[in-house]
Every structure is written in C-alpha cells, then in structure tokens.
N, C-alpha and C positions, 0 to 999 in steps of 0.2 A: 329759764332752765340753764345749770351752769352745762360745763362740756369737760369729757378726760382731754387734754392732750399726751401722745403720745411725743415724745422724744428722746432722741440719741444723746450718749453723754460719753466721753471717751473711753469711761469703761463699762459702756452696756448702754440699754435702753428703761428708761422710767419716763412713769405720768404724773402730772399733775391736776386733779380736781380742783377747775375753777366753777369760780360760780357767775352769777349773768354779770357780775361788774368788770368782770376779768379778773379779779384778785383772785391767788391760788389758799385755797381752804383746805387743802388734805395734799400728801404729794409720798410718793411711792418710794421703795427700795429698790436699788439699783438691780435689774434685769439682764439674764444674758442672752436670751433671746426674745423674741419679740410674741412666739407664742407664751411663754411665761407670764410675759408682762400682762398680755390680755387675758391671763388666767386671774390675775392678780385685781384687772379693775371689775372682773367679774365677781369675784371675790369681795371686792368693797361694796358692787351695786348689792347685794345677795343680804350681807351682815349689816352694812351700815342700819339702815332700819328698824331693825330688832334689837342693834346693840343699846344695853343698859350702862348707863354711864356710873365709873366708881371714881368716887373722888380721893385721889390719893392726898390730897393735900392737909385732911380733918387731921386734926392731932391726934387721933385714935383710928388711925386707917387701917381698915380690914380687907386684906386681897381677897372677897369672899363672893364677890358678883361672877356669877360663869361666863365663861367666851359664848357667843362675842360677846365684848364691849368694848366703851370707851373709856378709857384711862385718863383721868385730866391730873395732871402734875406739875410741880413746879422744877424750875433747871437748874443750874450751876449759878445764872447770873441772877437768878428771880423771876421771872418770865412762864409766865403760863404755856403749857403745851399740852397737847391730846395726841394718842394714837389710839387707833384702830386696832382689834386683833380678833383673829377668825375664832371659830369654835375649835381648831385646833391649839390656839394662843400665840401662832406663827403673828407678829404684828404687818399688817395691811397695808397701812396709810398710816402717816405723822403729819401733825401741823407744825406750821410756823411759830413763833415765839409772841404771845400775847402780855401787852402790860398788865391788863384787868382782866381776871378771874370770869367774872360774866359777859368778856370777850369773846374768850373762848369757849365759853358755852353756845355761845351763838355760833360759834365757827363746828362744834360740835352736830347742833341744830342745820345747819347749811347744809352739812356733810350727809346730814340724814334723809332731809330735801331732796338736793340733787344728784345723788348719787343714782338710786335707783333707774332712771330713765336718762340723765346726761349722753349725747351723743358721744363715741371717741373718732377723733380728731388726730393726723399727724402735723406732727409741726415744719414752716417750714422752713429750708435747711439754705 
C-alpha cells in the first residue's frame, strides 16, 4: 500500500501519492490550509476508483467521458502525463511526466490502487 504525504512548500501546503516503492504517482495542488489539503486527498481516495480514463492523445479526441476521470495527455516536451478531476472537473492530482504512453497508464492504475485506503503521512521538516 502506497501513503499521501503531506507537506509544506513556501506557498502552502500539498501531498504527494506515493506508492509502496516510494516513487510519487499522483501529487496535489498547492493548498492554503491544511484542512483543504485533506479535503483534497479525500477527494482523490473517493474519485480515483470510479474514475474512467479519456485519452486525449487519439487523433480524434472527444472530451466526452464525465468527471471523474482521468485525463491522459501529452506536454509541451512529449511526455505523457495524467490528471485526476473530481466530478465537479476541479483537477485533483497530476502526475509526473512519463516517456511511454503505457507508463502512465500504469501510474494511472497505481493511483486507482492506492488511493483509496493509503495512510496520510506528514512529512518530515
């Protein structure tokens, strides 16, 4: 089972979902308080699960999947990336940048895993 950690960043507080190897697989938007932030991995544990993944990347992409889901697309540099977005479409969690496409679907799959039951964690300072 991975774990949220929670931590401080100079302007606010945000988590990162790791999973058991320690690598971070989903990581939050910056928070201004600390009940927010746990509003927010409450929010990932809730949605992760049910979210259906749309792949923006097909050359005929249809933004037609409902929230939640996960969003897999490509970046500026070429790099695979996912976010998360509740059922209101607020986005949740974002990953990190992956080379291969079925990278990040596994880092997607991870998210879906451990989210739900992961302990949170402060980090420490």
């Amino acid at each position: 089972m991975g774990k949220f950690v929670v931590r401080k960043v100079p302007t606010g507080i945000k988590f990162d979902l790791k999973a058991i190897n320690g690598e971070v697989i989903a990581t939050s938007e910056v928070y201004t308080t600390e009940s927010a932030c746990f509003t927010g991995i409450a929010s990932v544990r809730k949605n992760a699960p049910k979210a259906e993944l749309e792949d923006m990347t097909k050359r005929k992409a249809q933004a037609k999947v409902k929230n939640p889901k996960f969003e897999l697309y490509k970046d500026a540099a070429g790099q695979f990336r996912f976010r998360l977005k509740a059922k209101n479409g607020e986005t949740i969690a974002v990953s990190e940048g992956y080379k291969a496409k079925a990278s990040c679907k596994n880092g997607i799959e991870s998210v879906r895993k451990n989210a739900p039951a992961s302990p949170v964690v402060a980090q420490a300072e």
